[in-house]
N, C-alpha and C positions, 0 to 999 in steps of 0.2 A: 644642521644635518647635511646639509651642502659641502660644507666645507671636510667634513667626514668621509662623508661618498668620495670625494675627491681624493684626497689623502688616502683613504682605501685604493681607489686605482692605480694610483702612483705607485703604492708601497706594493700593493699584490703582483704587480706586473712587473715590476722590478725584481722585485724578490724569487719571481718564476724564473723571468729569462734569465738572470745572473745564477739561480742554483740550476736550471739546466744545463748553462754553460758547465759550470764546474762539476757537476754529476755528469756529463754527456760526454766534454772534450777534456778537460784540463786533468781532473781527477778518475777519470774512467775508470782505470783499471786499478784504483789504489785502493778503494774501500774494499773489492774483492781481494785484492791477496793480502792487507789484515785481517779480515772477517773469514777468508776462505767457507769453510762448508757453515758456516752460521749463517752466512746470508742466505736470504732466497735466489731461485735461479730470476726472477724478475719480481720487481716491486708490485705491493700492493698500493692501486692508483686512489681508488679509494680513500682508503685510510691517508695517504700522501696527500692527498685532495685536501679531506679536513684539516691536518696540519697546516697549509696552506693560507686557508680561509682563516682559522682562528688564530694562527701567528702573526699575520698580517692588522688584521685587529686588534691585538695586544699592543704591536710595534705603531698602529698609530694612536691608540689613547695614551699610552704611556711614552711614548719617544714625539711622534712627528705634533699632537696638541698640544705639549707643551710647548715645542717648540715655534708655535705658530702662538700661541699665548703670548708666548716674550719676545715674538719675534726675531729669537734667534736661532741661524741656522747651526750654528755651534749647540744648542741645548737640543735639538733632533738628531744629530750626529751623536753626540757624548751619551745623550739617553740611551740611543741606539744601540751603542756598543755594549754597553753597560747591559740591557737584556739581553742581548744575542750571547753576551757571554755567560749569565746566568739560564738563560734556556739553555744552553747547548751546553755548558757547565753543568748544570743539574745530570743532566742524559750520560756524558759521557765519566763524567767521574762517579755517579752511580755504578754506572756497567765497571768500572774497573775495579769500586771496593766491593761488587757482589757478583762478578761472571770469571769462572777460572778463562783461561787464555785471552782478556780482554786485551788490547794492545793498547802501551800506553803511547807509542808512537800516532796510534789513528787520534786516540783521545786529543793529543795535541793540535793536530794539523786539522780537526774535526771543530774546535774550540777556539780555533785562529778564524778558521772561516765564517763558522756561529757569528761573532764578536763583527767581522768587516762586513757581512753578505748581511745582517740587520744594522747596521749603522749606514750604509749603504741605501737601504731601501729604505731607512725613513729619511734618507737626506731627499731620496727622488718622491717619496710623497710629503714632504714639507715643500718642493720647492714647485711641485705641480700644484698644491693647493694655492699655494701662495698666488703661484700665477694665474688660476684658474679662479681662484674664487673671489679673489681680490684680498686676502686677509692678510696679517701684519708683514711691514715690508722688511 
């Protein structure tokens, strides 16, 4: 359970500040002039919140345990990718075979980031476990 906890903080806190970054600075203005009036005028925090919390926990039972199972940082990485592009795959290629004006521009650039911003954050809770908890080197 330790070793869990840990890899949760890793991964959730990573996964925070690197999608704030890219929601705040990098990407700011890019999801609004795809989405223009679909979006809300500001996000529901809420509901962002739980995203959050149970992404994070996916991305460590499935990406960052295994990876600390085989001890390798390569199987938390590669897992990683492999859900982020299936979570964010599922979302964004839904909305485009079921929402008129979806953009398939956003889907892309939505689905690149999916894919790096969870592989990513289970490299940094595979490798804060690892150091924090003592488990495979």
């Amino acid at each position: 359970m330790k070793t869990f906890l840990i890899a949760y903080a890793g991964t959730f806190t990573s996964l925070l500040i690197a999608d704030a970054i890219w929601l705040g600075l990098v990407a700011k203005t890019f999801y609004r002039d795809q989405l223009g009036d679909m979006m809300l005028p500001s996000p529901n925090l809420t509901i962002a919140a739980l995203f959050y919390v149970f992404f994070a926990g996916a991305v460590v039972l499935l990406a960052v345990l295994p990876g600390l199972k085989s001890g390798s940082f390569t199987i938390a990485l590669v897992y990683g990718a492999v859900l982020g592009l299936a979570a964010y795959g599922t979302y964004d290629i839904t909305n485009l075979a079921t929402l008129k004006g979806w953009p398939l521009t956003m889907s892309i650039v939505d689905m690149t980031w999916g894919t790096f911003v969870t592989a990513f954050s289970a490299s940094c809770g595979y490798f804060l476990a690892r150091s924090l908890a003592g488990t495979a080197s």
